[in-house]
PAFI-867540 format. One record per residue: x, y, z of N, C-alpha, C in turn; residue number from 0. Coordinates in Angstrom, 3 decimals. Example, Ala and Ser with C-alpha at 12.3 -4.5 7.8 and 13.67 -1.06 7.14 Angstrom:
+----------+----------+----------+----------+----------+----------+----------+----------+----------+-----+
|     n_c1 |     n_c2 |     n_c3 |    ca_c1 |    ca_c2 |    ca_c3 |     c_c1 |     c_c2 |     c_c3 | num |
+----------+----------+----------+----------+----------+----------+----------+----------+----------+-----+
|   13.190 |   -5.690 |    7.800 |   12.300 |   -4.500 |    7.800 |   13.200 |   -3.300 |    7.800 |   0 |
|   12.850 |   -2.250 |    7.080 |   13.670 |   -1.060 |    7.140 |   12.900 |    0.030 |    7.870 |   1 |
+----------+----------+----------+----------+----------+----------+----------+----------+----------+-----+
REM end
This chain:
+----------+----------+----------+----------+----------+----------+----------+----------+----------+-----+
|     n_c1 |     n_c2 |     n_c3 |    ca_c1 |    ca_c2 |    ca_c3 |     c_c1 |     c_c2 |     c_c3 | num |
+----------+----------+----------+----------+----------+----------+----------+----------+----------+-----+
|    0.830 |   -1.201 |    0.000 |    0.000 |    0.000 |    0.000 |    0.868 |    1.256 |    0.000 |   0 |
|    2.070 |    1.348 |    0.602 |    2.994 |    2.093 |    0.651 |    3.537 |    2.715 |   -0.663 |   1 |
|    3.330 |    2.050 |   -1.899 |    3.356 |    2.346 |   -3.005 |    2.530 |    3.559 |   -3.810 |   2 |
|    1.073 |    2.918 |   -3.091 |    0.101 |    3.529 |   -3.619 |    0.403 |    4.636 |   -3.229 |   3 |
|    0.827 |    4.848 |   -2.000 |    0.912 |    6.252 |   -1.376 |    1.835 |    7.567 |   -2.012 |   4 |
|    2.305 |    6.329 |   -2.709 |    3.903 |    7.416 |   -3.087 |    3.219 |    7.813 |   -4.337 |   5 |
|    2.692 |    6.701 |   -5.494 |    1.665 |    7.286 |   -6.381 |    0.828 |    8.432 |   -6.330 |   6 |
|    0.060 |    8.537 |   -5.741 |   -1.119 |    9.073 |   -5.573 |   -0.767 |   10.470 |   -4.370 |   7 |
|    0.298 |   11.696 |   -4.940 |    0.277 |   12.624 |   -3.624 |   -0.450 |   13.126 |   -2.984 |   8 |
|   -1.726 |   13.249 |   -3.398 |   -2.762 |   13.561 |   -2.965 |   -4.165 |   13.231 |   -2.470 |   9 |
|   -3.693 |   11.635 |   -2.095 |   -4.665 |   10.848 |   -1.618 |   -5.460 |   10.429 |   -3.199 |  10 |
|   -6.610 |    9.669 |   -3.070 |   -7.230 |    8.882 |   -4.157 |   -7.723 |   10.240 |   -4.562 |  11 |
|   -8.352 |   10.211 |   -6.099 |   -8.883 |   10.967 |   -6.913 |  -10.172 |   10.642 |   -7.315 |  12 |
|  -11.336 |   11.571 |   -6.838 |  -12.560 |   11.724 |   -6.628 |  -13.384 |   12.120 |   -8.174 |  13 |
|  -14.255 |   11.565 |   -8.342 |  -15.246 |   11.710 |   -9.621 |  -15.338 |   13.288 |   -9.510 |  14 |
|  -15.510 |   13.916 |   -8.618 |  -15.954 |   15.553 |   -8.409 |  -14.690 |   16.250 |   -9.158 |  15 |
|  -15.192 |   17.726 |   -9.162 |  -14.697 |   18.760 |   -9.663 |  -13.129 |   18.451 |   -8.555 |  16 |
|  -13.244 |   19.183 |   -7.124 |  -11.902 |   18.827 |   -6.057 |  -10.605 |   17.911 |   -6.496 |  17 |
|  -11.607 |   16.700 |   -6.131 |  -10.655 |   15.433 |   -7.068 |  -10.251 |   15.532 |   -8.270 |  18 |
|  -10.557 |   16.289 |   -9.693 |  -10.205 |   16.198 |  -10.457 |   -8.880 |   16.849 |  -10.195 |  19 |
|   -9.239 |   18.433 |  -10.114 |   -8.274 |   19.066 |   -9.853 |   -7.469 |   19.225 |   -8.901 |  20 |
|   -7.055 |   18.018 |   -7.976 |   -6.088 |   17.632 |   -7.112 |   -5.174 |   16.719 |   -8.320 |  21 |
|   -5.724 |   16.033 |   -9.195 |   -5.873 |   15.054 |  -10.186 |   -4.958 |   15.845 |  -11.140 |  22 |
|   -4.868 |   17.244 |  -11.658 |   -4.170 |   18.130 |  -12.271 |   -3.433 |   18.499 |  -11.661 |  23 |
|   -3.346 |   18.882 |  -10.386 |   -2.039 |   19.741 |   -9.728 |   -0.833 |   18.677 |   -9.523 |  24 |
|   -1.431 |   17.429 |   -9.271 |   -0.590 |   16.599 |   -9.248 |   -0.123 |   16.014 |  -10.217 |  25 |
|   -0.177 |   16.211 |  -11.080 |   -0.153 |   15.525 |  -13.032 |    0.997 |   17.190 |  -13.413 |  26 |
|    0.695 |   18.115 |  -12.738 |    1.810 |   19.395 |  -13.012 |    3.376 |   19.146 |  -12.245 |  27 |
|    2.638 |   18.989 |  -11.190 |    3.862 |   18.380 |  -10.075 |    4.867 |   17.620 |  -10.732 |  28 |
|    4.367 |   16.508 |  -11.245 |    4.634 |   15.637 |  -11.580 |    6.045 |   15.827 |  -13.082 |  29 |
|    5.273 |   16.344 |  -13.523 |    6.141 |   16.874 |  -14.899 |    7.182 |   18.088 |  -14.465 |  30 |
|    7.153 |   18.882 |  -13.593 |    8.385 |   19.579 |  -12.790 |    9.616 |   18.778 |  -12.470 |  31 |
|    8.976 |   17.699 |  -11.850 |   10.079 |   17.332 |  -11.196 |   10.290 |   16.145 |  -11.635 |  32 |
|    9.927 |   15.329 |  -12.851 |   10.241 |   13.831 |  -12.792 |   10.709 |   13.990 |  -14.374 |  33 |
|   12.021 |   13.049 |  -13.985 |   12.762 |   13.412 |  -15.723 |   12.988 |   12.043 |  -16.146 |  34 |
|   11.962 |   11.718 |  -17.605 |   11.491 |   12.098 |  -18.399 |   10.518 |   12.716 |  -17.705 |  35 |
|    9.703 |   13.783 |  -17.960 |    8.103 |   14.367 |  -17.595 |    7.449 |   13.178 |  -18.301 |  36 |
|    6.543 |   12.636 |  -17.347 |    5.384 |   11.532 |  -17.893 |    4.406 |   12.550 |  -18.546 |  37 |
|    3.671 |   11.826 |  -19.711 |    2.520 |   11.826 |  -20.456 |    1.131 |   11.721 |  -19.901 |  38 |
|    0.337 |   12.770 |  -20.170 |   -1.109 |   13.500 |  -19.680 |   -1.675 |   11.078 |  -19.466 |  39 |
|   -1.286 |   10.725 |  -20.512 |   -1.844 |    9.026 |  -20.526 |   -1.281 |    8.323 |  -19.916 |  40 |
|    0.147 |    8.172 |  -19.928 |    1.184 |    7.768 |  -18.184 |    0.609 |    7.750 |  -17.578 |  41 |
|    1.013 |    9.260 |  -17.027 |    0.581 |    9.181 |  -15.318 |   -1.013 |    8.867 |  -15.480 |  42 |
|   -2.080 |    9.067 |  -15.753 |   -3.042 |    8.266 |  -15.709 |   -3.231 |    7.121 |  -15.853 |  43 |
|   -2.394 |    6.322 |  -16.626 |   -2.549 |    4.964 |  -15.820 |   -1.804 |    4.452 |  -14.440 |  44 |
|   -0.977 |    5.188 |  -14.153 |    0.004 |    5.074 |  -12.997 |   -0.724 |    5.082 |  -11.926 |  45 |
|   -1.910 |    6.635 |  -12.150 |   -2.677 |    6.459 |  -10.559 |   -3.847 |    6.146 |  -11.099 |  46 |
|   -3.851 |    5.265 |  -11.618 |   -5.449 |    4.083 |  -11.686 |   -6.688 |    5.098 |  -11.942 |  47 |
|   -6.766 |    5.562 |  -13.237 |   -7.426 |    6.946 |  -13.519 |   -7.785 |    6.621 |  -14.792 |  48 |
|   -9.561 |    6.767 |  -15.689 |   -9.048 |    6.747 |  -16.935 |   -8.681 |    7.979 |  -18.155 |  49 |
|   -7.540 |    7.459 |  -18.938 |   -7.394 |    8.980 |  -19.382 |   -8.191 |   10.092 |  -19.616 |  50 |
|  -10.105 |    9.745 |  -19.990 |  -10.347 |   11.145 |  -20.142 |  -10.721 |   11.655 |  -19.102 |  51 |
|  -10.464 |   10.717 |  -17.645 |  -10.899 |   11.487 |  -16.427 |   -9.300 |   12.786 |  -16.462 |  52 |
|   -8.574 |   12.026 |  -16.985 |   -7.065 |   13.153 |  -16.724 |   -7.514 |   14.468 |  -17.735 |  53 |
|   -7.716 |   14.092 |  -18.694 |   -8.257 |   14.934 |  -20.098 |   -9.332 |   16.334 |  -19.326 |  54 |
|  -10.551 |   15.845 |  -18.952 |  -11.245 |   16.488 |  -18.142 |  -10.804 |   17.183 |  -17.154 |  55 |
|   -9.706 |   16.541 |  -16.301 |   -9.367 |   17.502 |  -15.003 |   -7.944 |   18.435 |  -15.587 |  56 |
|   -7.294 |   18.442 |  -17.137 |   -6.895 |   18.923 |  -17.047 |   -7.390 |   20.261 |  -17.852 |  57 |
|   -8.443 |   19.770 |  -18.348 |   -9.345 |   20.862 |  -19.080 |   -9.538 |   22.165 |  -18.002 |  58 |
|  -10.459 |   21.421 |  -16.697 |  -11.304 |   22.080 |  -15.871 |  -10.215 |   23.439 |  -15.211 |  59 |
|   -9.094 |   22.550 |  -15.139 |   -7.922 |   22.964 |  -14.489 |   -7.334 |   24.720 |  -15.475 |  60 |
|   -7.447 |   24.283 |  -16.556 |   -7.451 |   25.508 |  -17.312 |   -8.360 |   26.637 |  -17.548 |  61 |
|   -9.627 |   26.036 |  -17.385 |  -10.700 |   27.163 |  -17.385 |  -10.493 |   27.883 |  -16.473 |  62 |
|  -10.060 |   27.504 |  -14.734 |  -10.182 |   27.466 |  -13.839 |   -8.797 |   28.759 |  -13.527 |  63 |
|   -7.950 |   28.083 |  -14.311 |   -6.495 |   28.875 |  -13.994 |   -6.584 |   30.319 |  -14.841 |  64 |
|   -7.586 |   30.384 |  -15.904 |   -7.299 |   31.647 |  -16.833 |   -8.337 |   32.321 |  -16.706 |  65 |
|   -9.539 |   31.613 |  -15.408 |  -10.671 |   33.088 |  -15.405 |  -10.609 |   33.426 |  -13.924 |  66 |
+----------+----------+----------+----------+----------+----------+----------+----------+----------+-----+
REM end
């Protein structure tokens, strides 16, 4: 389970708006600091997600960041 933990920085990722975009901040995180930067489809399968839930939260994540 200790794994999962290290996966997932932000605890499991929720169907809701919150979860998504914990779901994005951590998918940004992620590409900062991890070399190669994983793929928007990677890391969604990594934390047990399906890609257009990543697609969606990284959409929301943009509406969100530019209004």
């Amino acid at each position: 389970m200790a794994v999962q933990d290290r996966e997932r920085p932000g605890g499991p990722y929720t169907a809701d708006r919150p979860g998504r975009r914990r779901l994005a901040l951590d998918f940004l995180r992620a590409k900062e600091t991890e070399q190669p930067p994983p793929s928007p489809a990677r890391f969604a399968e990594r934390v047990g997600v399906a890609p257009a839930t990543m697609s969606k939260a990284m959409h929301e994540w943009r509406e969100d960041d530019s209004g």
